[in-house]
N, C-alpha and C positions, 0 to 999 in steps of 0.2 A: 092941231099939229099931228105929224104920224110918227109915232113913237119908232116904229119900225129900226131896225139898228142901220139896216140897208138905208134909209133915207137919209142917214147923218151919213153912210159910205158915200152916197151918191152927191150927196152936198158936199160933199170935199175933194172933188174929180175935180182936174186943172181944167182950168178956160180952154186949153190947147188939148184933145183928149188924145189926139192924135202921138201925143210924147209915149215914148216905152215906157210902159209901167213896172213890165217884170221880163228880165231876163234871166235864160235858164241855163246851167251851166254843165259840163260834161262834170259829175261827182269826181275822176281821178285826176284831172287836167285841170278840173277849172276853166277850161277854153270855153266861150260863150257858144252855144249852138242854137235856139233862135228867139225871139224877142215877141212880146204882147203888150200893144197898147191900150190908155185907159179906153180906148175907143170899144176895143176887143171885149174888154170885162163888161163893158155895157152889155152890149149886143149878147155876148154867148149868156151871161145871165139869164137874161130875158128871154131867152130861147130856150133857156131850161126850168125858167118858169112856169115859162106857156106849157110845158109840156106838163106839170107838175099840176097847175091848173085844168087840162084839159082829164085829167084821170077823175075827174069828181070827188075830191079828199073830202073828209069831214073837216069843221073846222077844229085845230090842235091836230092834227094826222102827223105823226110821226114817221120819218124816213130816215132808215138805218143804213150806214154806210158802212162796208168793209174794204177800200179798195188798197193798192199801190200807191206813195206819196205822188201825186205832180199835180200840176199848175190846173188840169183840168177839173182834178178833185175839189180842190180849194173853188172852181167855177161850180161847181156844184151845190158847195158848204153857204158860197153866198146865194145863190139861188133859193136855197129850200127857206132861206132868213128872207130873202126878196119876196117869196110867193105869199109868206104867211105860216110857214108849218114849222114842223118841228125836228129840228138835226141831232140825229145819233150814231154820234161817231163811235166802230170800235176800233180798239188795236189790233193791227193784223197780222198778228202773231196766235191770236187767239184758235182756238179747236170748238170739234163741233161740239163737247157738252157747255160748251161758253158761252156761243152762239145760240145755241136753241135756250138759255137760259135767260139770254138779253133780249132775242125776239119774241118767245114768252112772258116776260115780265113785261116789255116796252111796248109789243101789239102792236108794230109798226106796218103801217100800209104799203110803203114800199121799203124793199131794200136794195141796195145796188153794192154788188161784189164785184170782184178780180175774177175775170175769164178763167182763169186757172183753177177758179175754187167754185165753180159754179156747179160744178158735178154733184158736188157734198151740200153747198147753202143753199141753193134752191127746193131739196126737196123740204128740208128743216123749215125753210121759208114761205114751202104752201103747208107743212101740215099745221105750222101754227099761224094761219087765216091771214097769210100776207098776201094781198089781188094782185101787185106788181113787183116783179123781180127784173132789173135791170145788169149789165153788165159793164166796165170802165176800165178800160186799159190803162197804163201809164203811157207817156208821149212817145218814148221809144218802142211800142209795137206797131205795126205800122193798121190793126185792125182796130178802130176806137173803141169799139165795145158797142152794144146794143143802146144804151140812154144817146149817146150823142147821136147815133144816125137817125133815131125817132125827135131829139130834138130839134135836130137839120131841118124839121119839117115844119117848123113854128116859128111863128114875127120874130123877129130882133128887137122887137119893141113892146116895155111893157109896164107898166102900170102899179106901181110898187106898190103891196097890200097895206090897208090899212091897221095896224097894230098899235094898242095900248103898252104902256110904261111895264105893266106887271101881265101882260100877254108872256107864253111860255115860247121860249128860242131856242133853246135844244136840254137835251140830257147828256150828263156826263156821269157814268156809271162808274161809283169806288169801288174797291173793294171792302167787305166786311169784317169783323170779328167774327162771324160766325158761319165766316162761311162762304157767305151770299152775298154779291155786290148790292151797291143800292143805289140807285138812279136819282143825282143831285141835278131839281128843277131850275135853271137860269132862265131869268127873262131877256127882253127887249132892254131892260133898262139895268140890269147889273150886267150886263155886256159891255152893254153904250157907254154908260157914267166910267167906268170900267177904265176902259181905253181913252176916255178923253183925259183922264186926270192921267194916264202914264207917258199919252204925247204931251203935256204940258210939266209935267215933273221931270220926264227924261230927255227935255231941250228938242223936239221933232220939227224938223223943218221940211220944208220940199224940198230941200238939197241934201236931204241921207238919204242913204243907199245901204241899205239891210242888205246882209246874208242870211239866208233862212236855209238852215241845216238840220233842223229837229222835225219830229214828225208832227202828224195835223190832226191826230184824236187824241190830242189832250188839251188843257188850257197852254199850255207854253208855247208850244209853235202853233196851234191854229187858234187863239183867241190871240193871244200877249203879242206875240211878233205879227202875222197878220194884220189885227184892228190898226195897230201901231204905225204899220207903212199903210194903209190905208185910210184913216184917217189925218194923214200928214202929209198924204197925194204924192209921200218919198219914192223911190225906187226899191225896187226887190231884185237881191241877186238869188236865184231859183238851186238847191241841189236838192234829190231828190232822196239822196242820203250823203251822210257827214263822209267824206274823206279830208284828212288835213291836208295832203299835199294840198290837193283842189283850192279847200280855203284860203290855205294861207295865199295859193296863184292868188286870189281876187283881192285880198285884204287891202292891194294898195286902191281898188277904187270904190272900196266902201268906207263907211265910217262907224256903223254898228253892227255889232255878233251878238246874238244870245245863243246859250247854250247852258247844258247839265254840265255840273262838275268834270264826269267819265270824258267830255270833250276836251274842257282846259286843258287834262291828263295829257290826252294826245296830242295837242298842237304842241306841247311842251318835248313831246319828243321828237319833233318833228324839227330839223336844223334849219329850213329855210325858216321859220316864225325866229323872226330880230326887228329892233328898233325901229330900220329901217319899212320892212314889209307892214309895217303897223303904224309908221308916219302919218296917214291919210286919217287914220280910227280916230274916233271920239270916246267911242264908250262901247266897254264888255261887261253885260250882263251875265252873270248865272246865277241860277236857282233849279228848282224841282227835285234837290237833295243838297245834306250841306256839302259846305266847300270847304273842300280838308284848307287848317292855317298853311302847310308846307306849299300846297300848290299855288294858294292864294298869293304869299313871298316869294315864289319862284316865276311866277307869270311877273309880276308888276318887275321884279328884276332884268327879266329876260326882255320885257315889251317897253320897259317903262309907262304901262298902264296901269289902272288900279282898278280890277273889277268890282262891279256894282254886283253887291249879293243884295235878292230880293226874298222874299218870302210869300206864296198865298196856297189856295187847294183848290181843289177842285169845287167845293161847294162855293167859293169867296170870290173866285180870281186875286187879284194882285191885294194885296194887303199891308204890309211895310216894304221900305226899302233904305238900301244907304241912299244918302244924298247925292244929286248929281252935281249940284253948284260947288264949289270951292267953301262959297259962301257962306252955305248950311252946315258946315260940318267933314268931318273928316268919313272918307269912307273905311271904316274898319272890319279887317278881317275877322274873321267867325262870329258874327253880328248880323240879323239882319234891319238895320238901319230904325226909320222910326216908321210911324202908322203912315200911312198915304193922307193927302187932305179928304175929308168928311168922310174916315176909317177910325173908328173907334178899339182899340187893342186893351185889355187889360188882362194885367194877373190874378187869377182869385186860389186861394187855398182848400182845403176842402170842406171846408165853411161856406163857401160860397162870399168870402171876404175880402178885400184889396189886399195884395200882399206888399209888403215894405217892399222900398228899394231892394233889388238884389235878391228879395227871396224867391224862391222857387217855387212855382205852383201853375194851373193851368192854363192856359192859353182860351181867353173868349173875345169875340171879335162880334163889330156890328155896323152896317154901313149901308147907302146903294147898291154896294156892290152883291155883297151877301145873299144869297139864295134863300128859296120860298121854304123848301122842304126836298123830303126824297119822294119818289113816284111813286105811287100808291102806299105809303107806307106811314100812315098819319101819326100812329102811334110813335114810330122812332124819331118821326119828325119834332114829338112836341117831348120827346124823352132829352134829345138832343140840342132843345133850347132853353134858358134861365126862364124865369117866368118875367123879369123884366125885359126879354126879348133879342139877348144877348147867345149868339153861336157855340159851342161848346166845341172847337176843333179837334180834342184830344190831343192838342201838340202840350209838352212841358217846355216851359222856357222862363225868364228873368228881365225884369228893366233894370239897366243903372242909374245913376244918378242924374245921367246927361240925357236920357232920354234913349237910349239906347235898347232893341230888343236884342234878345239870344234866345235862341231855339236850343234847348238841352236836351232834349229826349221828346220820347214819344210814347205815348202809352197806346194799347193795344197790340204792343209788340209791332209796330208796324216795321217793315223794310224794305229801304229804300234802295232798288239796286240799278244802279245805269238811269237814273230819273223815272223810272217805274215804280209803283206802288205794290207791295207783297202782304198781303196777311198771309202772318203763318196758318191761322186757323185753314186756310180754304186748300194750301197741299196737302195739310194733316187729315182732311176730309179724304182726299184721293189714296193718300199713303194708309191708311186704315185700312181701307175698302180693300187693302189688297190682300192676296190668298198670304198664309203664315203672319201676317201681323199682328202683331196685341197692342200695339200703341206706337203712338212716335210725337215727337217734337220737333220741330223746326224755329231756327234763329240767324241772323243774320252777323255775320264778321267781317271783319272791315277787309275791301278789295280795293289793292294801289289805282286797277282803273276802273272797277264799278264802284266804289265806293264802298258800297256794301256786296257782299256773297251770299247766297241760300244757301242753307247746308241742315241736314237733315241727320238725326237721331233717330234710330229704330229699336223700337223691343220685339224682337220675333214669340210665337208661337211657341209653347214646348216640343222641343224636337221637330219643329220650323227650320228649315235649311232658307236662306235669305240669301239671296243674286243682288246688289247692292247697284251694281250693272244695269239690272235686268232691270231692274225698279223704274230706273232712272230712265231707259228707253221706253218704257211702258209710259210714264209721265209725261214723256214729249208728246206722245200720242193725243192725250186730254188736255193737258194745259200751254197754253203761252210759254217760250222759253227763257222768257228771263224769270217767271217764276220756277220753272227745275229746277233743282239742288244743282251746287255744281259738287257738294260732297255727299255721300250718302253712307251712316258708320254705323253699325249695328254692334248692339250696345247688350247687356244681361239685365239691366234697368238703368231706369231715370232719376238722376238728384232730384230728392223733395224734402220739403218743411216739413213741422211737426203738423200741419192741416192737410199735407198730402200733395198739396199742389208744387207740380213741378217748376222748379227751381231753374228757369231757362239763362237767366243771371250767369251760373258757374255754366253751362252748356257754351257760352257764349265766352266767356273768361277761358277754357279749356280749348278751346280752338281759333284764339283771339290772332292767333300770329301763323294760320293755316297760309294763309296766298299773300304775306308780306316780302316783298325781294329780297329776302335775304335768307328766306329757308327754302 
């Protein structure tokens, strides 16, 4: 049998391929503007295999993608899965020390960028020993980019590679504590197993019809929402970014939304989202940060829905959830539900012990779905698992009595802002390095629609003059922008304990109520 994840995709294509598979929508209108059938996903796959195949890759050859969200990229994402190789997606928000930092560690053969940035990645992309550099428009330019016209030139037909259960399917790169992201390896088979058990847990039929509003280099919108309409041969409503008006236009002819928190926020301000416009809906998921209790009461009020909060990471994919059945259980706010079936969840203390009902301690996980290790990196690999074999995610969290998880914290100081992942460690590398700084800290406080805020603590220089401003445009330049501070306060020193180490606790309590509507 061919483990390939593509061969379970292609096994679940309708008899009729000829039916729309994904329609894509105008993001502010919502108006539909044009349509691809399963026929299409065949054919253009396969033509971007061939060409994938025709470059002479080693076998495992990674292929880094930085483009624009659309329909064409996701033809891609399943391609590089269809050929045999290896998919790395980044965020394209990211800058060039980000960039030469992911194509250095990851060594990828090809990459394929946004026409717009081909100036700056290409050179980054030959000098660290990449043979093929392609280019990918989104569908509203009317030049496709360099990969489709050299695909244009290849079968429509092709021959889906042979791949084992723990063959590698792409990397998804976290960020660190120290710094440094780290390349979490998934395979063929914590993709697959993945997605089978979330269209069987989340009721998936050929008669839903997704909205897909989130982006496609992370697990939530290009594993979770993807695998999900496609392995249930559903329909896909296409935006190529989240606008509510647009959504809510379509909501009456779909039946599933996933989304981060930062979007519930918004539909919720938006006055067309009522009863009525969400008649057609079965089920709203979100996950990829928590969901504050107020929005969570305020949607099921306003929709009369009751979103499904789930939980997983990047290293795991999906992991718990609430209950989709009536049956199972009630879905409760600030919960996220229980383990998936053949997901192993427990709490241990720092004993490495089971903790009682309700106590608090760390979050370990272990399943199919579950990842091999990070990419080159064996040592953090086997740092970061029990020696019975069990995941160490760093999340803090609690069972109840009913079976119940809650996610309480996080250790590492991680923050979560707009469903993005923040270590402070890795601004505070950049905010160092800068002229007049002697230190800083970075912590996250809570934002009405990112959920969380970046906000930055500085100790300048003696007789350091500090642009707080200047800093902060300076940072756009290196990093991604939803890791920027959106505050940046310069400080005479930092709270600390009696061992020195700073005390981000009160940093975080002292600016607790910075971007709350009411100051």
């Amino acid at each position: 049998m061919n483990a390939n994840l593509f061969a379970a995709i292609a096994a679940a294509f309708p008899a009729d391929v000829s039916r729309v598979a994904i329609e894509i929508a105008d993001p502010a209108t919502g108006m539909l503007e044009r349509s691809v059938t399963w026929s299409e996903i065949e054919s253009r796959t396969a033509q971007i295999a061939n060409l994938l195949a025709s470059l002479n890759l080693e076998t495992g050859a990674r292929v880094a993608v930085q483009t624009e969200k659309s329909v064409e990229a996701l033809m891609l994402y399943l391609a590089v899965i269809r050929a045999g190789y290896v998919y790395l997606p980044l965020n394209t928000a990211y800058q060039s020390s980000e960039i030469e930092y992911f194509v250095g560690n990851a060594e990828p053969s090809v990459f394929v960028c946004a026409p717009k940035n081909f100036a700056w990645t290409e050179p980054i992309a030959r000098a660290n020993g990449v043979s093929h550099v392609f280019t990918l428009d989104d569908h509203s330019v009317a030049n496709t980019g360099t990969l489709l016209t050299a695909a244009s030139a290849h079968s429509s037909t092709h021959e889906i590679a042979q791949r084992a259960d723990d063959d590698l399917a792409a990397i998804l790169y976290t960020s660190g504590t120290t710094g440094r992201s780290k390349g979490a390896m998934l395979s063929h088979k914590n993709l697959r197993s993945n997605a089978q058990t979330l269209v069987s847990y989340w009721g998936w039929t050929a008669d839903d019809v997704l909205i897909h509003a989130l982006p496609i280099f992370h697990v939530h919108g290009l594993f979770v929402a993807s695998h999900c309409f496609l392995l249930a041969s559903a329909k896909l409503i296409w935006f190529s970014k989240f606008d509510q008006k647009g959504v809510v236009a379509q909501l009456k002819r779909a039946t599933v939304f996933m989304g981060v928190p930062t979007l519930y926020v918004r539909l919720l301000a938006e006055s067309s989202l009522t009863r009525e416009a969400c008649s057609n809906m079965r089920l709203f998921v979100a996950g990829s940060a928590p969901l504050l209790i107020e929005t969570f009461n305020a949607f099921r009020a306003r929709t009369g829905h009751t979103i499904l909060e789930r939980y997983g990471m990047s290293e795991t994919n999906m992991l718990c959830s609430n209950p989709y059945l009536a049956s199972d259980g009630e879905r409760r706010g600030g919960t996220v539900g229980f383990p998936l079936p053949e997901v192993g969840v427990r709490i241990t203390n720092d004993e490495g012990k089971r903790c009682a009902v309700d106590d608090i301690g760390g979050i370990e996980v272990r399943g199919p779905n579950v990842f091999s290790g990070y990419w080159r990196m064996p040592e953090k690999t086997k740092e970061e698992f029990t020696a019975d074999g069990w995941f160490k995610t760093g999340d803090v969290g609690k069972c109840d009595s009913r079976g119940y998880f809650t996610i309480v914290g996080r250790s590492k100081d991680l923050i979560i802002s707009g469903g993005y992942n923040v270590y402070p460690a890795e601004i505070e590398s950049y905010l160092n390095e800068m002229a007049g700084v002697a230190e800083s800290a970075v912590v996250g406080v809570p934002h009405p629609d990112f959920g969380e805020a970046v906000v930055a603590v500085i100790v300048g220089k003696s007789e350091a003059v500090l642009d707080s401003g200047a800093m902060i445009s300076a940072l756009k330049s290196q990093i991604a922008n939803f890791k920027v501070p959106k505050q940046l306060f310069v400080v005479n020193e930092l709270p600390r304990n009696a061992m020195g180490k700073v005390q981000k606790n009160l940093l975080r309590e002292q600016h607790r109520a910075l971007f709350t509507r009411d100051t």
